[in-house]
C-alpha positions in Angstrom: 0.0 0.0 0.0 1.3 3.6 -1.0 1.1 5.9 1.7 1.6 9.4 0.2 1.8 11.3 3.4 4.9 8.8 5.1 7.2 9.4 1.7 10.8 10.4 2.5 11.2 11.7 -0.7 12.6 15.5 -0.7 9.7 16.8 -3.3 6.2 15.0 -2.2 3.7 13.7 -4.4 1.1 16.0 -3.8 -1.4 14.8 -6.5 -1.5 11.2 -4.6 -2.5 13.0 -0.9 -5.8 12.4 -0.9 -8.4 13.2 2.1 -8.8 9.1 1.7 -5.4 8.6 2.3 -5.0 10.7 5.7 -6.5 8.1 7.7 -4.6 5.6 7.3 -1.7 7.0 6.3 -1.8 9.3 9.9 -2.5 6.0 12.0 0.4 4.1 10.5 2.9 7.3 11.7 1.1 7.3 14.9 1.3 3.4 15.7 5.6 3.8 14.5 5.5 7.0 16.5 4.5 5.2 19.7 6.7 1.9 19.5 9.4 4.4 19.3 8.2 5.9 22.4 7.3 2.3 23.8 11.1 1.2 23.2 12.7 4.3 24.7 10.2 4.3 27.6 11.1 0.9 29.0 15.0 1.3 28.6 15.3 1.5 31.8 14.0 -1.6 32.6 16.7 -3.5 30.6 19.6 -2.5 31.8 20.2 -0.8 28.8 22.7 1.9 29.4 21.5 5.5 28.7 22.9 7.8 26.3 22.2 10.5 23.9 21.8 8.4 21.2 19.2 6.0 22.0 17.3 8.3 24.4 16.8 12.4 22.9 18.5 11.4 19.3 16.0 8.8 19.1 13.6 10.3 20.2 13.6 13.5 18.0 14.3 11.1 14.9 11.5 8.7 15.9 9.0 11.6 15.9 9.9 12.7 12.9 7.8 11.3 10.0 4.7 11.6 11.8 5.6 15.2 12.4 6.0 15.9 8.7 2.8 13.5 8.1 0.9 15.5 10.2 2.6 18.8 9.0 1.6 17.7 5.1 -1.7 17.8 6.1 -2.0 20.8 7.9 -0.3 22.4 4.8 -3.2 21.0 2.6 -6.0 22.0 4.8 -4.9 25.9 4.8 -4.4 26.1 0.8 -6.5 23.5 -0.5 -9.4 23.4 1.7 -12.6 21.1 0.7 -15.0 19.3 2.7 -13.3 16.3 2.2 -10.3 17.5 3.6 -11.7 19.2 6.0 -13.8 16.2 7.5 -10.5 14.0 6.7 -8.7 15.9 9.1 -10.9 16.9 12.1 -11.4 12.8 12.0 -7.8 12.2 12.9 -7.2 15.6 14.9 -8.1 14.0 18.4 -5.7 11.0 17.9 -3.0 13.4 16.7 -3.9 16.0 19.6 -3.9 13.3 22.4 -0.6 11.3 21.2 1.4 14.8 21.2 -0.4 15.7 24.8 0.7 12.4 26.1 4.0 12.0 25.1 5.2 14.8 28.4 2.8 13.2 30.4 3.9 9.4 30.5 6.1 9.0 33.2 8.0 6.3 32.2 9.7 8.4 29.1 10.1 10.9 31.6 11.8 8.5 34.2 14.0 7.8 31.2 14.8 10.9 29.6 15.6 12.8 33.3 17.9 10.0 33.9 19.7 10.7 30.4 19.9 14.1 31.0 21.0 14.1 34.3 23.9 11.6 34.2 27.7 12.8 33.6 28.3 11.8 30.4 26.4 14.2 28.7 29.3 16.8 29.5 30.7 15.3 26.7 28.5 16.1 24.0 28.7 19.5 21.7 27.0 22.5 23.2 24.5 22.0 20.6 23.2 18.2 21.9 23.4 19.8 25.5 21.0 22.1 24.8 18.7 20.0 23.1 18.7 18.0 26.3 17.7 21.0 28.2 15.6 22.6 26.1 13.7 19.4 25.7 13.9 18.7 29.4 11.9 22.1 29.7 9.6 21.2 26.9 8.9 18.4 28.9 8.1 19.9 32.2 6.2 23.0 31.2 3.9 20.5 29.3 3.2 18.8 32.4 5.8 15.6 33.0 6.1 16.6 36.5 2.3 16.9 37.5 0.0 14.2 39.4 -1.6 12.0 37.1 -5.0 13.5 38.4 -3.7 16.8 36.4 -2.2 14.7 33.4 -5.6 13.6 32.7 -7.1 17.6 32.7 -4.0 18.3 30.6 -5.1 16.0 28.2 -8.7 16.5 28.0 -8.1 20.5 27.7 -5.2 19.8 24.9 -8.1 17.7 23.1 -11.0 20.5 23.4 -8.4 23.2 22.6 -7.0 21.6 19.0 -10.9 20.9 18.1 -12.0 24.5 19.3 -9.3 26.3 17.6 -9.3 24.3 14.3 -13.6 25.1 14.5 -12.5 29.3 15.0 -10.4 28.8 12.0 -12.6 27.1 9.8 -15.3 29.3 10.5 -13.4 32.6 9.8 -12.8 31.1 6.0 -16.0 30.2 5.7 -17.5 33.4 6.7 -15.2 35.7 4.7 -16.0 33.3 1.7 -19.9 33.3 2.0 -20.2 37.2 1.8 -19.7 39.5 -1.7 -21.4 42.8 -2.7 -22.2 43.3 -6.2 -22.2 46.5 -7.7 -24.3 47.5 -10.8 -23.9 51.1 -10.8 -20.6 52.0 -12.1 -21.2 55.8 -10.4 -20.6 54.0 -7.1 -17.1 52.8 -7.5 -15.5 56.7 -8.2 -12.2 56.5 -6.4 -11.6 53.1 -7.2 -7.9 52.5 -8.9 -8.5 50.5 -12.3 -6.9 47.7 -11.1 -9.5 47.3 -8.5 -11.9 47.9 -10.8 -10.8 45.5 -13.3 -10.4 42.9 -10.6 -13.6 43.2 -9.3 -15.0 43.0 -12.7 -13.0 40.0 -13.6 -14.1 38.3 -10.1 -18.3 39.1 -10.8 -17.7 36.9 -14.4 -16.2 34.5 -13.1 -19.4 34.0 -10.5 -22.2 34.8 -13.2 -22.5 38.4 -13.3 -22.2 40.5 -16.3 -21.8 44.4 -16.5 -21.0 44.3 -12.6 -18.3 44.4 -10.2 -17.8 42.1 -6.9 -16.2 42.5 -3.9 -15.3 40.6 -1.3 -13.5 40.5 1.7 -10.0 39.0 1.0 -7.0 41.9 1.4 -6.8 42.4 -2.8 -10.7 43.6 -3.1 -11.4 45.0 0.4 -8.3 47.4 1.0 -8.7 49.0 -2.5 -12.4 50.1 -1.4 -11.2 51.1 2.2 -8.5 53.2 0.9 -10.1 54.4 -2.0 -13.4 54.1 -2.8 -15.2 57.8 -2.4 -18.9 57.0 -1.9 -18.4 55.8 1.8 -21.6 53.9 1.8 -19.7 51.3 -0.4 -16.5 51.6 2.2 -19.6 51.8 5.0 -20.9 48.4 3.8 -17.8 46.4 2.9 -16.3 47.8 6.3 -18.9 46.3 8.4 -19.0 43.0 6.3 -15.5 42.5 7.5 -16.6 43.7 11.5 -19.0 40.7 10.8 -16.2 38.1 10.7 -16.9 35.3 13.0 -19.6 36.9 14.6 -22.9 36.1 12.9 -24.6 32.3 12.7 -23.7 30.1 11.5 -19.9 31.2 11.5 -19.9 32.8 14.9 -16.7 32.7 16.6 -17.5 34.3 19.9 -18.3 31.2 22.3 -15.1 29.9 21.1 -13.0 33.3 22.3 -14.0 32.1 25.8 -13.5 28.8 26.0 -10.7 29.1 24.5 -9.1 31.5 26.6 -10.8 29.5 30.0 -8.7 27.0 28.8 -5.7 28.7 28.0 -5.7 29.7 32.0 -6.9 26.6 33.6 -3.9 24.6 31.3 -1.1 27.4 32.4 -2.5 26.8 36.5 -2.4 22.9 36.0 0.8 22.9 34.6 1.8 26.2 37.9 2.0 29.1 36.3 -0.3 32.4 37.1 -1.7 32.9 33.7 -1.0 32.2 29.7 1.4 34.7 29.5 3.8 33.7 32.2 3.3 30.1 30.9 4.1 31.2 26.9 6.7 34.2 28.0 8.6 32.2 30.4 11.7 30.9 27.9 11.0 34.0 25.8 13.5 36.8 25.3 11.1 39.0 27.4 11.0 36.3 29.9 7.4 36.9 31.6 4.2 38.3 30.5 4.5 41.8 32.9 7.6 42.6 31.0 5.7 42.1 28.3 3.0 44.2 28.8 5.3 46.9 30.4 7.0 46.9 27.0 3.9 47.4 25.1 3.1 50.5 27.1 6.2 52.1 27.0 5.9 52.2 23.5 2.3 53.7 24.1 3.9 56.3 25.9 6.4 57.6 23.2 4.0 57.7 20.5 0.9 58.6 21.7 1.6 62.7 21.7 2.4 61.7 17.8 -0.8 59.5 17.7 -3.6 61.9 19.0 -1.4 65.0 16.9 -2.1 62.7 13.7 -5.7 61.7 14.3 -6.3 65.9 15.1 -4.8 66.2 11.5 -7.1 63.8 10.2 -10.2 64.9 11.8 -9.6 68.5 10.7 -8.6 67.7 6.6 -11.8 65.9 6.6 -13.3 68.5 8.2 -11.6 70.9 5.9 -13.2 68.9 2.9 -16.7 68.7 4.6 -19.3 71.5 3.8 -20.8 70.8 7.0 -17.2 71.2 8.4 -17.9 68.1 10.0 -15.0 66.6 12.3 -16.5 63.5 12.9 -14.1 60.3 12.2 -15.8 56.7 11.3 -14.0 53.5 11.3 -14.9 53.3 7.6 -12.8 56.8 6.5 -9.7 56.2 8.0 -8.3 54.5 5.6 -10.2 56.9 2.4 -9.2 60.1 3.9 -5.3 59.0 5.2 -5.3 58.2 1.5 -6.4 61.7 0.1 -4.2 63.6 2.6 -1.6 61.8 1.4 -2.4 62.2 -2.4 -2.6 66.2 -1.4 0.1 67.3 0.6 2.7 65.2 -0.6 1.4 65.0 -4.5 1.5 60.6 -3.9 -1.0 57.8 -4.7 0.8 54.3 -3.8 -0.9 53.2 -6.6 1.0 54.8 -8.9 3.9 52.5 -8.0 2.2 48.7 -8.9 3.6 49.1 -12.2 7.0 49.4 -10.6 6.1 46.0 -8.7 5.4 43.5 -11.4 5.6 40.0 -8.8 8.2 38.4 -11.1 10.3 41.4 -10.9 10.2 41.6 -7.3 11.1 38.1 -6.9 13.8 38.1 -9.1 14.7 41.1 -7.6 14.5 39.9 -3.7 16.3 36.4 -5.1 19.5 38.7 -6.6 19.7 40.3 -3.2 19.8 37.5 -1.0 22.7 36.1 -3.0 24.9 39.0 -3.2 24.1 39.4 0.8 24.1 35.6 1.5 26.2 34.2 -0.6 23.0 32.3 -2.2 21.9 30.5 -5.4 18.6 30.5 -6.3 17.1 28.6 -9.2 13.3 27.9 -10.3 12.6 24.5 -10.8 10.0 23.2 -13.7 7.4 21.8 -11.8 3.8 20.0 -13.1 0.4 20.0 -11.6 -1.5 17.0 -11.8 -5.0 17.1 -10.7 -5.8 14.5 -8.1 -9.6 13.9 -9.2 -8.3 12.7 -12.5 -7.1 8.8 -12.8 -4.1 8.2 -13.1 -2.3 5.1 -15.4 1.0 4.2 -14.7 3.1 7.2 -15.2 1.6 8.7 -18.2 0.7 11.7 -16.6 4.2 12.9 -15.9 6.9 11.1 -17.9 9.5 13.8 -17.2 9.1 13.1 -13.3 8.7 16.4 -12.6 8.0 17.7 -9.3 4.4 18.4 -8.4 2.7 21.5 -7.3 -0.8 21.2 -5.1 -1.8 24.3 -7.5 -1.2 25.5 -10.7 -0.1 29.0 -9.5 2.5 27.1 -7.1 6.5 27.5 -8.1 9.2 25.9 -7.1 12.5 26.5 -6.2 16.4 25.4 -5.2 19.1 27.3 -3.1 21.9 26.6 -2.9 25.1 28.2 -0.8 26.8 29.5 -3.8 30.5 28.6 -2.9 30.2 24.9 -2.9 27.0 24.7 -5.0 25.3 22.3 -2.0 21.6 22.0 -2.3 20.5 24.0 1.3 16.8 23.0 0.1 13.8 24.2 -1.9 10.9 25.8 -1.3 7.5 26.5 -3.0 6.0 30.0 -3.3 2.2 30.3 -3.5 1.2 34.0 -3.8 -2.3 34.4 -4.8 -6.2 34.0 -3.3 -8.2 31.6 -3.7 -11.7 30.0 -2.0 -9.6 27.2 -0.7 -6.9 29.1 0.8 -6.9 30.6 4.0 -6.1 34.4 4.4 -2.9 36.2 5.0 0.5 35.7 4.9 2.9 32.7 6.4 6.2 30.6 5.7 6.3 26.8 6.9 8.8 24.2 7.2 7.4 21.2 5.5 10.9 19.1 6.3 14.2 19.7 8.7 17.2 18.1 6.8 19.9 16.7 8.5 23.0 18.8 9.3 24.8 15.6 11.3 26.4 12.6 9.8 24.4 13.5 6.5 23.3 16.2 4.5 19.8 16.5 3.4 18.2 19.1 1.9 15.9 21.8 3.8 12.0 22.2 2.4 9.9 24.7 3.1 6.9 27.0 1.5 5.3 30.7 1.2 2.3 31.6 0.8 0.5 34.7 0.3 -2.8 36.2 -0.8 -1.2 38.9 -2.9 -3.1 40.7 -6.2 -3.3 38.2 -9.0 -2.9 39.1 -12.5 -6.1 40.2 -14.8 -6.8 39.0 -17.9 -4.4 41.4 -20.0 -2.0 42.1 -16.8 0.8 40.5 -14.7 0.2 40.7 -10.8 1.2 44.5 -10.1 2.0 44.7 -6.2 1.8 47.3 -3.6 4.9 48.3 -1.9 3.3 46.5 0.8 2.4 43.5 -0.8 6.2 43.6 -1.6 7.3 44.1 1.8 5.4 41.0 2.3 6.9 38.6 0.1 10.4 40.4 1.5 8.9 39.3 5.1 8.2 35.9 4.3 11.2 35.2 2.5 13.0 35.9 5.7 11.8 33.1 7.6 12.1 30.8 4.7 15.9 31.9 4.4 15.6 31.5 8.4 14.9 28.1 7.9 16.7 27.2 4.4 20.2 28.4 6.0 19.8 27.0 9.3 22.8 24.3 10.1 21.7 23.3 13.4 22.4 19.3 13.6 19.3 18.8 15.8 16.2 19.9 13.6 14.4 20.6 16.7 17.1 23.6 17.4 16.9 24.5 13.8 15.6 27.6 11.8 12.6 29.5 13.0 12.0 26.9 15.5 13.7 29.8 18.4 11.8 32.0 20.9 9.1 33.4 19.7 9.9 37.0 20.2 13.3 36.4 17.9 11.3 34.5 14.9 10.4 37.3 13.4 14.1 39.3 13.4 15.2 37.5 10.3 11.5 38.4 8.4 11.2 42.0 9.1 15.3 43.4 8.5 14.3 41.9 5.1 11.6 44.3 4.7 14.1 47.0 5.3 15.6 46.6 1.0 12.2 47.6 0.3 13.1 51.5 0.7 16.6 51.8 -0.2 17.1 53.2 -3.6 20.6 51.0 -4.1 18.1 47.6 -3.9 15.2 49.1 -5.4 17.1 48.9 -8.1 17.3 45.7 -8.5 13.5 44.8 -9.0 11.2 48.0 -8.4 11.2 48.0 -12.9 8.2 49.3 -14.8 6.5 46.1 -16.4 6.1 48.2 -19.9 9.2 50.2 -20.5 11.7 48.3 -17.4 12.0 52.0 -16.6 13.3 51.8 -12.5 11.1 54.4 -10.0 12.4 58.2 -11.1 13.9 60.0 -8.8 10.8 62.2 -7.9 8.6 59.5 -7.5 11.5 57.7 -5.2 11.6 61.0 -3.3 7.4 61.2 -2.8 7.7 57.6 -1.4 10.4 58.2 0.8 8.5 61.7 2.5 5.6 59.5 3.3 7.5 56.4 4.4 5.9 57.9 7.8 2.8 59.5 7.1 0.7 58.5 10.0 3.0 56.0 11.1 2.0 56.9 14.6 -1.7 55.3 13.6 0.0 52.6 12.3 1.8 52.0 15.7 -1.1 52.1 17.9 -2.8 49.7 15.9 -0.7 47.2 16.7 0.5 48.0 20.2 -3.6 48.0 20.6 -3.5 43.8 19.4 -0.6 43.4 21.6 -2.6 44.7 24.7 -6.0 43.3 23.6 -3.7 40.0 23.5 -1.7 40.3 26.6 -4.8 41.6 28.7 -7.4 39.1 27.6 -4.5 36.5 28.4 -3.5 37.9 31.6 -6.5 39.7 32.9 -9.7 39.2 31.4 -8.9 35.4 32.6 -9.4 36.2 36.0 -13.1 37.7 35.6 -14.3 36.2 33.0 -18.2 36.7 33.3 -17.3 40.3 32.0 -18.2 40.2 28.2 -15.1 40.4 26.6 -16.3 43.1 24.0 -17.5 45.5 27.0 -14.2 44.4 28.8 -11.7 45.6 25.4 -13.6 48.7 24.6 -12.4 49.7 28.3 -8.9 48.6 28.1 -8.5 50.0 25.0 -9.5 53.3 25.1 -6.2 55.1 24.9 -5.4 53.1 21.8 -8.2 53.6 19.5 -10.0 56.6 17.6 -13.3 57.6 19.2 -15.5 56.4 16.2 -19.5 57.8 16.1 -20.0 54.1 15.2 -19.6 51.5 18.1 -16.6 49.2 16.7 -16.0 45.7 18.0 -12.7 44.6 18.4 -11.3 41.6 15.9 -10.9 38.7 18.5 -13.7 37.0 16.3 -11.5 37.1 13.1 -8.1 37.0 14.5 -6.1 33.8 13.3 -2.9 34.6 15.1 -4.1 34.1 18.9 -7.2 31.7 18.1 -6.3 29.4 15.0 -4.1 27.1 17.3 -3.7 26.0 20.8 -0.7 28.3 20.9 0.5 30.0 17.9 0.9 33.9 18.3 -1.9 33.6 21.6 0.2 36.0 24.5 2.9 36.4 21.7 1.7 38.8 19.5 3.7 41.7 21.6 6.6 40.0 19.2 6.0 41.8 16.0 6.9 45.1 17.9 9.2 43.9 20.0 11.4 42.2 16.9 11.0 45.5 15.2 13.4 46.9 17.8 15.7 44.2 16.8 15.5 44.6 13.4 15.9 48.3 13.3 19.1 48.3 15.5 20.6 45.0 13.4 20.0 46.5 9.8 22.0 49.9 11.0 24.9 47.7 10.9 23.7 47.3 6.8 23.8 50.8 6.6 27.1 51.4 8.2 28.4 48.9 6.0 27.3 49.0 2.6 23.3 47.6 1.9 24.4 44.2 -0.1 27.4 44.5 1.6 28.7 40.3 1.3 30.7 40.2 4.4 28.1 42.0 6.6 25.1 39.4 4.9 27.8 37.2 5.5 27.7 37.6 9.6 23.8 37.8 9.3 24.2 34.2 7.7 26.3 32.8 10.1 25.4 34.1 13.6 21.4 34.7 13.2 20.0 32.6 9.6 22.1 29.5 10.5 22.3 28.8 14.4 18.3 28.9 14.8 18.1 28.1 18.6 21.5 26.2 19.0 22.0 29.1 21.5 20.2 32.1 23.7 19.2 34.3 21.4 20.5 37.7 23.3 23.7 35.7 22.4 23.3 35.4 18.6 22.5 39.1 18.5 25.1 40.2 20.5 27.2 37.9 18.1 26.2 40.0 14.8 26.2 43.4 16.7 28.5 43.3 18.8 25.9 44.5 21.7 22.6 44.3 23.4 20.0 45.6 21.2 18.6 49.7 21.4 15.7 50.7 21.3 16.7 54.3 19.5 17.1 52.8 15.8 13.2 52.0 15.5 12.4 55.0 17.3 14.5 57.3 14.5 12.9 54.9 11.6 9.6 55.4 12.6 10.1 59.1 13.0 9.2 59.7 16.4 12.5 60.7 17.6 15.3 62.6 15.3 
């Protein structure tokens, strides 16, 4: 029997991964998962004597296929989503759920592993095995190895209910942004709107049925054209509250799950002896507990907030300036219109007069020629096929060349290599554009670790994107944000591409959560500077690069608002850490009621009551963990990135021996060591909190 998901081939076979196959293919990892744990678990009981080898080495190797199993499907259920699929997986979620909760909790292992980690000889391995021992020694006890079995079995029962809860939040939030779109007939309504928006949403009410009309719905590409653009604000007015409605009507409603999910968050962090979520997620963090946390979140409230309430006066009074009624009055639905116009009229610049600078194969070539001047890279596109899984398949007449596969036909495919000794690092696949399927936003993942030990194998990993797709007549023209983006993801991927580690555990992004996102966001720092610009930013008609006037109109509002910006997300950091650390401990409160108070100082006062977007907010409730008390990090690995790239600037922008030092002492030691230390390796210091500060334009 083939069993698509369990292949150890580098490149899968993604047309054979069927939602028939995950059953059986996820039980066979699961059953060689736990003899492996079986074996290592009774060790002790044979005299065997304990080492690295046969205890944490076997261990992390013996987990290993089911955790790229497991880690196909997940992939396949966030850009290929169908009912099959979807019921495929939620069948084999609580097996999955309770084998990963157990493992901590069976006391045998733990007996084992303890004694392993405890005895003498492990002086003797590298600093890089020692601190797999202790970093999965941790693992083991913050998960619960330690606890009564009386609080094992909570553990497991609220591990169960939190991967089924979680995995209903985020299927939900797809479903509702899918089942909503606004059709426009009158073209009179849609003055404002950029052509490309236009033709988009022209495009998009074809392809449903609907001649002479324009759809929209509320994926990023169709609903931030109309918010920033759009001049008739009953169509921003109706498309904004659309997207307010995100997980909080029937049958998609997402709010019974906020609670729960937080209840269990706390109950799980006091079983286990911690005070809240926070302390539990923060504790091995760079920030190292959830008060620091929040203390750094409101420090930066304090040094922008003059500049925040100065900017939202401005606002108020150019509307008002524009308003025959000289009308003052700010609604969650102009922001976005009227930031726009400001823009267009004091400093004489529309962003959207630089897509055709941004053609998407442009920019990637562009961001690829980069990273190897900096890195020391090779970078090469790899002919791929997509072969539709509904359609039979005889022998190998559907592929004859053996070419890789692709899940989609927009998917690519790509090798990198380090340059000098032309070694395959790994390959990745890059999947930019929307789709029904797909879920929102932005992310990188690591479909397979390679081995850095006795062997080399090759890294695989992916990025996705829901980015502006090309129209009928023209190539996918970006926004310099929507560049930024495929710059931010391409800094994880290189993150985990480069990494060396020889444990994979210890590799790539797998580090503290508030250092993951170092390597994405100095990448988003070539975006501005005219010497890389150069290097993609190339009109799709005439390969013309930005002109210098243009360049200069971009680089004047590089801060315009920016304050606005800032608040908005110090305001989900503290809507995160609060709900985590204090809403918890009164929880009756409605949790709308109970935001609209703690966020007061970080929010306009809108005429229109506003609800805050813990209904559609993937990051804290689309896992048990994932961003959930964490999403302080962005901000926080903004300060990092703004004091590491100054070292660019000093140095030269694609300066090789500079991207060199990033390489070796950030991209390829993942979490072999503390991260304080890798930074301090590449600067020389402790990082400052000055750099971002002077970026952002708050301080000189």
């Amino acid at each position: 029997m083939k069993h698509p998901f369990l292949q150890q081939k580098q490149l899968p076979e993604w047309s054979h991964m069927l939602p028939s196959k995950i059953e059986v293919d996820i039980n066979k990892a699961l059953q060689e998962a736990e003899n492996v744990i079986h074996d290592i678990s009774k060790l002790s009981e044979t005299n065997t004597v304990l080492n690295y080898s046969n205890t944490f080495a076997a261990f992390e190797k013996g987990l290993e296929p089911l955790n790229t199993a497991w880690g196909f499907v997940n992939h396949l259920d966030s850009v290929n989503n169908s009912k099959d699929l979807r019921e495929a997986f939620n069948a084999m979620l609580p097996k999955v759920t309770k084998f990963y909760t157990d493992i901590p909790l069976n006391s045998d292992l733990w007996k084992v592993l303890k004694t392993s980690g405890d005895s003498a000889i492990i002086k003797q391995l590298s600093p890089t095995q020692q601190r797999h021992i202790q970093e999965t020694l941790e693992d083991f006890r913050e998960e619960g190895a330690d606890l009564p079995n009386e609080k094992k079995e909570q553990i497991r029962h609220i591990q169960k209910d939190l991967a089924e809860l979680t995995q209903k939040y985020s299927e939900n939030c797809l479903d509702a942004t899918n089942a909503w779109e606004h059709i426009v007939n009158d073209p009179k309504k849609l003055e404002g709107l950029p052509e490309s928006a236009l033709q988009a949403a022209k495009e998009s009410a074809q392809a449903k049925g609907h001649e002479n009309a324009w759809r929209f719905t509320l994926e990023a590409t169709s609903y931030i054209p109309v918010m920033s653009y759009a001049k008739h604000h009953d169509l921003r007015k109706t498309v904004w509250k659309a997207y307010q409605s995100i997980g909080r009507n029937a049958p998609y409603d997402n709010q019974g799950l906020v609670a729960q999910i937080l209840k269990l968050r706390h109950r799980y962090a006091q079983i286990i002896g911690k005070k809240d979520f926070a302390e539990y997620t923060t504790n091995r963090r760079m920030v190292k507990n959830g008060c620091s946390a929040s203390s750094f979140i409101e420090s930066m409230h304090s040094q922008i907030k003059i500049a925040f309430h100065s900017e939202s006066t401005l606002l108020k009074e150019y509307k008002a300036s524009k308003s025959a009624q000289n009308d003052k009055t700010l609604e969650p639905w102009d922001i976005g219109y009227w930031s726009e116009q400001h823009q267009k009229e004091h400093f004489q610049f529309d962003e959207e007069v630089l897509r055709p600078y941004f053609p998407i194969n442009k920019v990637i070539d562009g961001l690829f020629s980069i990273c190897e001047k900096l890195f020391d890279l090779k970078i090469e596109a790899v002919e791929t096929i997509y072969i539709d899984p509904k359609v039979p398949k005889e022998g190998d007449t559907f592929n004859p060349q053996k070419l890789p596969e692709v899940w989609h036909p927009d998917v690519s495919l790509y090798n990198l290599y380090d340059k000098p000794t032309n070694t395959l690092l790994g390959s990745f696949y890059a999947d930019w554009h929307p789709r029904e399927s797909k879920r929102s936003g932005a992310w990188m993942n690591y479909l397979r670790t390679g081995s850095r030990s006795e062997t080399h194998t090759p890294h695989l990993g992916l990025i996705c994107g829901n980015l502006t797709p090309p129209l009928k007549d023209i190539p996918s023209l970006l926004t310099h944000h929507e560049v930024e983006t495929i710059f931010h993801e391409f800094g994880h991927l290189l993150h985990h591409l480069c990494g060396t580690v020889e444990v994979p555990s210890l590799n790539g992004v797998n580090v503290a959560w508030d250092f993951v996102e170092l390597p994405s966001q100095i990448m988003e720092n070539w975006c501005w500077e005219r010497e890389s610009l150069d290097l993609f930013a190339r009109h799709y008609q005439t390969n013309k690069p930005i002109p210098e006037e243009l360049f200069e109109k971009m680089q004047a509002c590089k801060n315009h608002f920016k304050a606005m910006g800032t608040m908005r997300q110090l305001s989900l950091a503290k809507l995160d850490l609060d709900l985590h650390r204090d809403w918890v401990l009164n929880p009756d409160k409605p949790i709308d009621a109970y935001l609209k108070e703690r966020l007061k100082d970080y929010h306009f006062n809108f005429k229109t009551p506003t609800y805050p977007m813990t209904c559609n907010f993937g990051h804290l409730f689309s896992s048990t963990t994932g961003y959930a008390a964490g999403y302080y990090s962005y901000k926080w690995a903004e300060v990092l990135d703004a004091d590491a790239f100054t070292r660019f600037q000093k140095e030269g922008l694609l300066n090789p021996t500079t991207g060199s030092a990033f390489r070796n002492t950030i991209l390829a030691k993942g979490n072999s060591e503390d991260p304080y230390k890798l930074f301090q390796d590449f600067m020389g210091r402790n990082p400052q909190t000055d750099a971002l500060l002077k970026r952002d334009g708050i301080t000189a």
